[in-house]
C-alpha positions as CSV (number, residue, x, y, z in Angstrom):
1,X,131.5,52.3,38.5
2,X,132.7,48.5,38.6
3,X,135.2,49.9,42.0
4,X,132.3,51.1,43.7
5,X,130.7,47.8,43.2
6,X,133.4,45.9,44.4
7,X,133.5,48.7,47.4
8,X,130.0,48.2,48.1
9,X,130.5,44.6,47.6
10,X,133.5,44.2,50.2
11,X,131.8,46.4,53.1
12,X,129.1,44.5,52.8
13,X,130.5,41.7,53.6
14,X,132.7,42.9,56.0
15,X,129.3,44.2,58.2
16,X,127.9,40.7,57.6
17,X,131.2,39.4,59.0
18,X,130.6,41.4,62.2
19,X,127.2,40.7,62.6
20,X,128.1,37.0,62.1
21,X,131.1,37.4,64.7
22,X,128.4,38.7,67.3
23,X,126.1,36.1,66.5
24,X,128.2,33.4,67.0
25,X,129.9,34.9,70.0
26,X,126.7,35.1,71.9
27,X,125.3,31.6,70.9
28,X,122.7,32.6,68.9
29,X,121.3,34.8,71.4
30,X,120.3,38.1,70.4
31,X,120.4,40.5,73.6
32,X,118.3,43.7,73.3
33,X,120.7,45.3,75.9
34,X,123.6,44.9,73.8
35,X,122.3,45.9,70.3
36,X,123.1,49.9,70.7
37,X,126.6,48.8,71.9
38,X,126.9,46.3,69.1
39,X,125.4,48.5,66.1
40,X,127.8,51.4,67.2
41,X,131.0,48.8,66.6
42,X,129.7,47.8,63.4
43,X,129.4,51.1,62.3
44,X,133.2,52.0,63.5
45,X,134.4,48.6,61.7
46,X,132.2,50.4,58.7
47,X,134.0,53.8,59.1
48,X,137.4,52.2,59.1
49,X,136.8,50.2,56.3
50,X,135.9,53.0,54.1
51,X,139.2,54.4,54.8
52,X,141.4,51.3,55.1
53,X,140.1,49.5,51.7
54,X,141.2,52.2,48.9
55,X,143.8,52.7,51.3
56,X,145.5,49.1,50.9
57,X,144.1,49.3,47.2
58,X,141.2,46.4,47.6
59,X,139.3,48.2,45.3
60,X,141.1,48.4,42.6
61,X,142.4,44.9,42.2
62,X,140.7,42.8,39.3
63,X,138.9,39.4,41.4
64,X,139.1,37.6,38.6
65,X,142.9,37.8,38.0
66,X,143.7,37.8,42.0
67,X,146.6,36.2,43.5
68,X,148.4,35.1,46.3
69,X,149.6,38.8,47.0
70,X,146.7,40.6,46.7
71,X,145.6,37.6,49.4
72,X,147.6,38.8,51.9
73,X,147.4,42.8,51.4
74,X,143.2,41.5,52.3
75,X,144.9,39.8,55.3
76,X,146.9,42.8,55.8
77,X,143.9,45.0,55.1
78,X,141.6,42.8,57.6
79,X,143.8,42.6,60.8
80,X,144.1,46.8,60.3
81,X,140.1,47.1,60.1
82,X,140.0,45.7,63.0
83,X,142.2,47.3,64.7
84,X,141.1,50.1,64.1
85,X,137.5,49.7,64.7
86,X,138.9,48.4,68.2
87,X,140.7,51.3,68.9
88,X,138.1,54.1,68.2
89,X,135.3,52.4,69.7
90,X,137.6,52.2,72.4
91,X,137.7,55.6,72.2
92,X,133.8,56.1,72.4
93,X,132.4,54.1,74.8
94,X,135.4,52.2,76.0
95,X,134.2,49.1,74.2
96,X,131.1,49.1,76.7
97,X,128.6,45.8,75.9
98,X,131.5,44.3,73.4
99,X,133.0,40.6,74.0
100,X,136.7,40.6,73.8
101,X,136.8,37.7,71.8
102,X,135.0,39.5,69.3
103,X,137.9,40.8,67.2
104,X,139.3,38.0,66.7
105,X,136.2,36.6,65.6
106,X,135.6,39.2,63.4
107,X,139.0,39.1,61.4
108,X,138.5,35.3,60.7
109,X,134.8,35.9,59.3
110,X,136.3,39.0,57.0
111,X,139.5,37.1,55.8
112,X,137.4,34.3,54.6
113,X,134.7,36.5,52.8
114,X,137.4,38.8,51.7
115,X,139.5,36.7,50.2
116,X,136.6,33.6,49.8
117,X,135.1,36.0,47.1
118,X,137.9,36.5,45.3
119,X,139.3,32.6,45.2
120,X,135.4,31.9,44.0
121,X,135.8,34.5,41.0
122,X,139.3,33.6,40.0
123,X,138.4,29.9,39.9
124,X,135.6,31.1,37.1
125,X,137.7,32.6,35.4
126,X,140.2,29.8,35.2
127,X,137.2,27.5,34.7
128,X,136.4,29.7,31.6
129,X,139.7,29.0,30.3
130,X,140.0,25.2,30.4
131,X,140.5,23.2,27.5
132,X,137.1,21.3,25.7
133,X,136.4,17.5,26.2
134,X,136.9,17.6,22.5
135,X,139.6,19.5,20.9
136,X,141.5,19.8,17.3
137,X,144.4,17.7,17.2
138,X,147.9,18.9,17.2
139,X,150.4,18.0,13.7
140,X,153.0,15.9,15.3
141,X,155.9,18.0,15.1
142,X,153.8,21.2,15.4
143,X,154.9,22.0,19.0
144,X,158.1,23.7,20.5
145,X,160.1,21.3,22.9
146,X,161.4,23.6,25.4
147,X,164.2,22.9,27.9
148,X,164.2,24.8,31.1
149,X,167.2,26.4,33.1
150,X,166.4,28.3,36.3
151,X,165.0,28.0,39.2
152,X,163.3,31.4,40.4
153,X,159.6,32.9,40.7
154,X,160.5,33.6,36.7
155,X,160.3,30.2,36.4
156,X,157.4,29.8,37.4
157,X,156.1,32.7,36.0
158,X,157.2,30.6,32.5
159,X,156.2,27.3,33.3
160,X,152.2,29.1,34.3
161,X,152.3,30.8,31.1
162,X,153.0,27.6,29.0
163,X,150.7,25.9,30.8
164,X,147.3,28.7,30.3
165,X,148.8,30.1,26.8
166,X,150.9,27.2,25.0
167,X,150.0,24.2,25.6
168,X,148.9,23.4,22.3
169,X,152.4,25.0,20.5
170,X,155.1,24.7,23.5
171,X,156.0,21.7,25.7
172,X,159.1,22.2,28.9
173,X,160.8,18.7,28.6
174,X,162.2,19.5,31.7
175,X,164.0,21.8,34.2
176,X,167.1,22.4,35.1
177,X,167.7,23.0,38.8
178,X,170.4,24.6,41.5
179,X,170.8,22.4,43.6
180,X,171.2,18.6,43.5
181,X,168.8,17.8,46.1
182,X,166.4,19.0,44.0
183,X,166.6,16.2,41.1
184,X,163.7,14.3,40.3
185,X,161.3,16.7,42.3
186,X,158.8,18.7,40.5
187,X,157.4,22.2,39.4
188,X,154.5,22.2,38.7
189,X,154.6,18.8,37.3
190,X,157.7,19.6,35.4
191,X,160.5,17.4,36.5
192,X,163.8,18.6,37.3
193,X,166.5,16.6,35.1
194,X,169.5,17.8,36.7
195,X,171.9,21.1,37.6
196,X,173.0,23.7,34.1
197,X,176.2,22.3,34.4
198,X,174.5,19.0,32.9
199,X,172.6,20.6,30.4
200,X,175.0,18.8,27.4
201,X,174.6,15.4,29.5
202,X,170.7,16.1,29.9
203,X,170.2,17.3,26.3
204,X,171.9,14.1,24.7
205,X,169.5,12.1,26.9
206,X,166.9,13.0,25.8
207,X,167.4,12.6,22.5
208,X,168.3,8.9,23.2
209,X,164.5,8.8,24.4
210,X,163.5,10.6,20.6
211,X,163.4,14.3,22.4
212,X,164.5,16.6,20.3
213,X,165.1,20.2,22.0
214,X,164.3,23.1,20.3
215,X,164.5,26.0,22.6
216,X,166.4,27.0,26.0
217,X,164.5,29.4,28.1
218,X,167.1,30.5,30.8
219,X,165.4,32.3,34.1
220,X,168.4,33.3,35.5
221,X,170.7,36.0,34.6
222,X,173.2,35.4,32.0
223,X,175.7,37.1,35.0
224,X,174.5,34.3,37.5
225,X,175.7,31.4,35.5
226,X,178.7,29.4,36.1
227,X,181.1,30.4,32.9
228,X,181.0,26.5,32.2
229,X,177.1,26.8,31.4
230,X,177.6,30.4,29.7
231,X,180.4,28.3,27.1
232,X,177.6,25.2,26.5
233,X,175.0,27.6,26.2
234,X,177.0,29.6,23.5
235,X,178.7,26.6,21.5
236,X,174.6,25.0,21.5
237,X,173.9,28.4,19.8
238,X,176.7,28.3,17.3
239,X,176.4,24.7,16.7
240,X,172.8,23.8,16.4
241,X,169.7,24.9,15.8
242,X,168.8,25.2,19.4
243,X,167.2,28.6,20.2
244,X,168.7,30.2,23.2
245,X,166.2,32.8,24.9
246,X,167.1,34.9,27.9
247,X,162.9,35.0,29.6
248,X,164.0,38.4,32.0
249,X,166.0,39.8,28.6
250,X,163.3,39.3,26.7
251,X,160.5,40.6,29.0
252,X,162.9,43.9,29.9
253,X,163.3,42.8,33.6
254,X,167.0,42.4,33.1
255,X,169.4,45.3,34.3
256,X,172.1,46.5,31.5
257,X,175.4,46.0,33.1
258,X,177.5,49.5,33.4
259,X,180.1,48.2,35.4
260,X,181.2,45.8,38.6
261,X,178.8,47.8,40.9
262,X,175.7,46.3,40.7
263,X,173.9,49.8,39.4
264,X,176.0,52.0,41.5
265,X,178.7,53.6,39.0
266,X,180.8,56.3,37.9
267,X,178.7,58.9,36.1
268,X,180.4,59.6,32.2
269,X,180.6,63.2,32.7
270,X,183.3,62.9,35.9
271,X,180.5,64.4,38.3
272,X,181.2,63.0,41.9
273,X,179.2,59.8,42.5
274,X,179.0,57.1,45.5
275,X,180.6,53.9,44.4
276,X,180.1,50.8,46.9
277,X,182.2,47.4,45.3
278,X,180.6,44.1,46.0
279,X,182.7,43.4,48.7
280,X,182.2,46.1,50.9
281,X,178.3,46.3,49.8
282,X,178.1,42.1,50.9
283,X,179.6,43.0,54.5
284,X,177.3,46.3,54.9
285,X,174.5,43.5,53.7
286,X,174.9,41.3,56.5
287,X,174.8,43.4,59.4
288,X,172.2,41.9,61.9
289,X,171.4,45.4,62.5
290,X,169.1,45.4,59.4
291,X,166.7,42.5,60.6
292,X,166.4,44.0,63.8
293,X,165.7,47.4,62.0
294,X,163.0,45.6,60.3
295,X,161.7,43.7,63.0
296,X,161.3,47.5,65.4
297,X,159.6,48.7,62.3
298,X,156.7,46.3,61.7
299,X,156.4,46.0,66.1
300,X,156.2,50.8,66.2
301,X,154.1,50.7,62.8
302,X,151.8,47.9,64.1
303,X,151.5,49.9,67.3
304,X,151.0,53.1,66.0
305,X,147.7,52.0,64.1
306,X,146.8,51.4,66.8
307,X,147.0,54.2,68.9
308,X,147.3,56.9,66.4
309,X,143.8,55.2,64.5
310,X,141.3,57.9,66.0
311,X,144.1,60.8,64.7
312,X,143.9,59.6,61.4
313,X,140.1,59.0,61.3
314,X,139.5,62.9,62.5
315,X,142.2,63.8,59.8
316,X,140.5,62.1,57.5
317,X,137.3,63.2,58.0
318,X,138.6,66.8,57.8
319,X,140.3,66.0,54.5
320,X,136.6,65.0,53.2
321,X,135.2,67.8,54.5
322,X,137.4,70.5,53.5
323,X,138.9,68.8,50.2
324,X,136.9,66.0,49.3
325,X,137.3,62.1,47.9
326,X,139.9,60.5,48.1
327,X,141.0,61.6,51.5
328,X,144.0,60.1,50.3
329,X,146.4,61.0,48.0
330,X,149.7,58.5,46.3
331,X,152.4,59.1,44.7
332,X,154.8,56.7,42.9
333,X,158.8,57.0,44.5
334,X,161.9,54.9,43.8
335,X,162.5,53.0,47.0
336,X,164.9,50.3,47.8
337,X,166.8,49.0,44.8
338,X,165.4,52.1,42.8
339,X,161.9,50.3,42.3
340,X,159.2,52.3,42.1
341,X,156.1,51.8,45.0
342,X,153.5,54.2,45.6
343,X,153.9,56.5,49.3
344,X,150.5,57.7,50.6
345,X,149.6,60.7,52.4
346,X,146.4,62.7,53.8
347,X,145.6,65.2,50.8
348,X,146.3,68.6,51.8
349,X,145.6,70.7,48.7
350,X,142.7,71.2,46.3
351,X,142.1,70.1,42.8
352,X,144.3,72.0,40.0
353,X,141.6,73.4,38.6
354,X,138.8,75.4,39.8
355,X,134.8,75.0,39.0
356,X,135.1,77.1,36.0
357,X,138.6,75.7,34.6
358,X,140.8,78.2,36.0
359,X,144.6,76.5,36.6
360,X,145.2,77.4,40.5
361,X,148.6,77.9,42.3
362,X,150.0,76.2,45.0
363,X,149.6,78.9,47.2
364,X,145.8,78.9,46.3
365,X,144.8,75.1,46.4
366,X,146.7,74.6,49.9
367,X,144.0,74.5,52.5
368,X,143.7,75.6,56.0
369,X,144.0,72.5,57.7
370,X,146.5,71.5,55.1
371,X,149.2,73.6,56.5
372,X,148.4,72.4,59.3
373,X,149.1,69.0,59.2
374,X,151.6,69.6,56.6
375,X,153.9,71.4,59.7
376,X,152.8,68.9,62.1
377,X,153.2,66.3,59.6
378,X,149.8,64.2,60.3
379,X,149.7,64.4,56.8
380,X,152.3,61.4,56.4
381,X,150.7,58.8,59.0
382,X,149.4,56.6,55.9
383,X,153.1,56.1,55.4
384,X,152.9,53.6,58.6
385,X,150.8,51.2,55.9
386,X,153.7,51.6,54.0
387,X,156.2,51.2,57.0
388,X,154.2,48.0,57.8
389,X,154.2,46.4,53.8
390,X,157.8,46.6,54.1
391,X,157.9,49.6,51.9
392,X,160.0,52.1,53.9
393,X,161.4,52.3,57.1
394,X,161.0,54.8,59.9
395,X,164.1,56.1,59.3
396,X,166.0,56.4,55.8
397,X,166.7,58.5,52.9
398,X,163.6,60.4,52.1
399,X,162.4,59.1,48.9
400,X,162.0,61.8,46.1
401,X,160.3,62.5,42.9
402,X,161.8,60.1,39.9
403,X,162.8,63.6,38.4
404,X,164.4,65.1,41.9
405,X,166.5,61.9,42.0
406,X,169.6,62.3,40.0
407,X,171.1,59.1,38.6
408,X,175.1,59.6,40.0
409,X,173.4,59.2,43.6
410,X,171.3,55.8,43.3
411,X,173.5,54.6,45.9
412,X,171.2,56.2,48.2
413,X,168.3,53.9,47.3
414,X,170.0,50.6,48.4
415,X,167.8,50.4,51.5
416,X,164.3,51.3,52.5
417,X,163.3,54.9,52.0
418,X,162.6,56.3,55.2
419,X,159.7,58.4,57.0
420,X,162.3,60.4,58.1
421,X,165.7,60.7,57.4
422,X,169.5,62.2,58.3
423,X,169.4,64.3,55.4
424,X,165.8,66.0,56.9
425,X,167.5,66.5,59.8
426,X,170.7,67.8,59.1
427,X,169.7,69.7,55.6
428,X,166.1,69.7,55.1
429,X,165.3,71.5,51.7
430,X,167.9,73.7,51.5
431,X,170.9,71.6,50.6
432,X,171.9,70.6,47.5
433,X,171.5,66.9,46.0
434,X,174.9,65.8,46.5
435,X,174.7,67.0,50.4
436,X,171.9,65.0,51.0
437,X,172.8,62.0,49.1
438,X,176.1,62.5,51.2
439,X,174.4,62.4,54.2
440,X,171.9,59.5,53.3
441,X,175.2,57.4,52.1
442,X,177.0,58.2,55.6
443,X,173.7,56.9,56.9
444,X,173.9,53.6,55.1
445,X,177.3,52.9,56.2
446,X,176.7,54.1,59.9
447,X,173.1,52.9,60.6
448,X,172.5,51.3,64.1
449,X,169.6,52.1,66.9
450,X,171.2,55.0,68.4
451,X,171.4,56.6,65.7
452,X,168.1,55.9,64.6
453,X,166.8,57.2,67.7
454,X,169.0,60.0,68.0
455,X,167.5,60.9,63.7
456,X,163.8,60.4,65.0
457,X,164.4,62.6,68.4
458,X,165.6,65.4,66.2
459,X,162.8,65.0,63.8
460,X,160.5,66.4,66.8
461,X,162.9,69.4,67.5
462,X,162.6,69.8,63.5
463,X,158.4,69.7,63.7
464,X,159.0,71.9,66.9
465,X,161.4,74.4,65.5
466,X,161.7,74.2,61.5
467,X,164.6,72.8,59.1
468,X,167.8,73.8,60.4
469,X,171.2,73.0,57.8
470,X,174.0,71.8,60.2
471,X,177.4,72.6,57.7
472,X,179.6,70.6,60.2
473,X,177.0,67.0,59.8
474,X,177.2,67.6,56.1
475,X,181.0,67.8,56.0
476,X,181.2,64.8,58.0
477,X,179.9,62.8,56.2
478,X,181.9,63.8,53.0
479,X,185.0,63.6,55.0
480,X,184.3,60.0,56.3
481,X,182.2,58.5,52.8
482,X,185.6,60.1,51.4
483,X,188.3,58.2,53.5
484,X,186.3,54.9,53.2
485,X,186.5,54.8,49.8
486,X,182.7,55.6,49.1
487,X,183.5,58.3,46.9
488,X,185.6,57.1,43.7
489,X,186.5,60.5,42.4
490,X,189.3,61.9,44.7
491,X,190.1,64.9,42.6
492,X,186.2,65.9,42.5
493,X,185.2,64.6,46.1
494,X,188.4,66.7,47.6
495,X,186.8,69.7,45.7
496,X,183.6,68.9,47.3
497,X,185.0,68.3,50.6
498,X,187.1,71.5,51.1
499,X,183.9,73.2,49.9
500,X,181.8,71.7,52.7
501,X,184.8,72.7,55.1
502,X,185.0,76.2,54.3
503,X,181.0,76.6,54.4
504,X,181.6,75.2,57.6
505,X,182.9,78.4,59.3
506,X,179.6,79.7,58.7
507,X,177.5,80.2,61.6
508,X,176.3,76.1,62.3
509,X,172.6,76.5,62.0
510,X,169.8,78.6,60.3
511,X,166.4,78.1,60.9
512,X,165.1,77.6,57.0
């Protein structure tokens, strides 16, 4: 009930932030010529808002715990709203009666009610939390002296927490910083005392000045430290009574170490998996190529919200019809780095169960229109939000079910997952896991634009035509990730590759 409140709540103020806009655009002057022009673009902004909020997740957030993120998704969220209630009025009546400065207008009005709202419930909540004008007093002594190494979003994650949980029981003497042109500047009115090569230096002056340290909370990686600072931190463990707490260890954000890969290894069990040292990962890193990638993506996605925004209305409005609510359906992926993000699509199939509790098969809870858009693929074109949040890319690995994605081929996950992919294109369903994470590695190492445009350009002769498997692509790409040194298994990636060969001689492509 409480998210159809805040629903309610948010198109409502997104209507009065288009009435407002027209007010204000005409000077106060309400025409009677333009009021069927004008209701009929308040009731697209209306219609697109009804998609676009549970959409970017609005809905769901909590006000009162809101942050800068979900800020800028209502940003995000706002600028697409408006879009799109440009486009498909567009679409109607060619925007007949509406001011061009309008839009613009408009998405000022609904970012500061949108997020307005939400700044006015966090700050009473925070009010809520503030402390008395009179308060028990704290035994001297009582209270944790804690001295900070880091400098990272954890740390501030830390130093908030102190501040709205501990400040009667924990107190940061200071921070220690990365740089030195950061000493004597402040976080969060914590001062920075110096680098963690000082921390010996900065600990024994602040005892001079009768601060006595109990605790170390270190933000950064026990890895990232300088092995001078990993030897103080240790012989301050052994030696005193100093506390030494590892914050990302401690909350599980830390990665266990399996090797000199940074997560891409050597299975145990000898299976064939892509290794990538830090060397050759650091120059595949800085290829310009992958800011210009990103910059293409964000200038099509924008672009295709635009156009395709009447498309995905009809779609949608099909999907209500024929399915029901939600028109759209999420589900959570590993994307770049293996974290998890949640990839939308148009729903396609029916609930699981039927009226009287009966568990239905695929097959049955498919729908008409599903297959439809399922060949033709409309059903992805919510993926362009995720495109534009810097989720996935247009083209890259497809991302897969946690339990399709096998662990000895994470090395496919070190960039954005994409909308389409050289393994769709070259495989499709048919090919094994190690094929496709062949071909999505060979992608990695070989990405540029032409063949970016060369995978998307294939992708329509694939909606055209169907999944072809192309045996000579796949052993390709095992033969070159094999002579660069991707593969570290010779013995098992030979096998592999003499496999691939052989299959080869088989006719080059079946339609699957």
């Amino acid at each position: 009930m409480r998210r159809f409140i805040q629903l309610f709540c948010d198109l409502f103020l997104i209507v009065l932030a288009t009435i407002f806009a027209l007010i204000l655009r005409d000077n106060f002057d309400i025409s009677r010529e333009r009021q069927a022009a004008e209701l009929a673009y308040i009731l697209c902004s209306l219609g697109v808002s009804i998609i676009v909020i549970p959409l970017f997740g609005l809905d769901r957030t909590i006000w009162r715990f809101s942050a800068l993120p979900d800020y800028l998704r209502v940003v995000s969220a706002s600028v697409v709203i408006v879009v799109g209630a440009v486009a498909v009025d567009f679409a109607i009546n060619r925007l007949d009666g509406i001011a061009r400065a309008l839009p613009i207008l408009q998405c000022m009005l609904m970012i500061c009610g949108l997020v307005g709202i939400r700044v006015l419930m966090r700050m009473r909540y925070v009010a809520r939390g503030r402390p008395a004008q009179f308060q028990k007093p704290i035994v001297p002594g009582a209270a944790e002296t804690v001295l900070v190494i880091g400098m990272s979003r954890l740390t501030e994650l830390y130093l908030r927490s102190v501040a709205e949980f501990g400040n009667d029981r924990v107190r940061v003497a200071g921070i220690l910083g990365t740089h030195d042109r950061h000493l004597g500047r402040l976080v969060l009115r914590h001062q920075i005392l110096g680098n963690p090569e000082d921390i010996l230096e900065v600990i024994q002056r602040l005892s001079v000045h009768g601060v006595a340290i109990n605790r170390i909370a270190v933000t950064q990686a026990f890895d990232s430290l300088a092995q001078e600072v990993r030897d103080a931190l240790l012989h301050l463990e052994k030696t005193t009574i100093i506390i030494v707490d590892f914050i990302g260890e401690r909350l599980g954000f830390e990665r266990v170490a399996t090797g000199n890969t940074r997560g891409l290894r050597v299975i145990p069990d000898g299976r064939a998996a892509f290794a990538i040292d830090d060397e050759r990962l650091s120059a595949l890193m800085k290829r310009p190529y992958w800011r210009f990638k990103r910059l293409i993506d964000i200038s099509v996605a924008a672009a295709s919200l635009v156009l395709l925004a009447p498309i995905m209305v009809v779609v949608a409005a099909i999907v209500a019809v024929e399915v029901g609510f939600p028109v759209v359906f999420w589900q959570q992926r590993p994307g770049v780095g293996g974290i998890p993000f949640c990839m939308y699509k148009f729903r396609s199939m029916r609930a699981e169960h039927s009226v009287d509790g009966q568990k239905l098969s695929e097959a049955e809870r498919i729908t008409f229109w599903g297959r439809i858009f399922r060949r033709t693929r409309l059903d992805e074109l919510p993926q362009l939000y995720n495109i534009l949040a810097g989720e996935m890319s247009f083209v890259g690995p497809r991302p897969l079910l946690p339990a399709d994605q096998p662990a000895e081929y994470v090395a496919r996950l070190m960039i954005r997952p994409g909308l389409t992919g050289c393994a769709q294109v070259e495989g499709g369903r048919d090919i094994s896991a190690a094929d496709k994470a062949a071909l999505d590695v060979w992608y990695l190492k070989n990405a540029s634009l032409k063949l970016d445009i060369k995978i998307l350009w294939q992708t329509f002769g694939m909606i055209v035509f169907g999944e072809r498997v192309n045996t000579l692509a796949i052993a390709r790409a095992w033969r070159d990730l094999r002579r660069s040194g991707f593969c570290p298994n010779p013995a098992e990636t030979d096998r592999q590759f003499y496999n691939e060969v052989s299959s080869a001689n088989a006719p080059t492509a079946r339609v699957a």
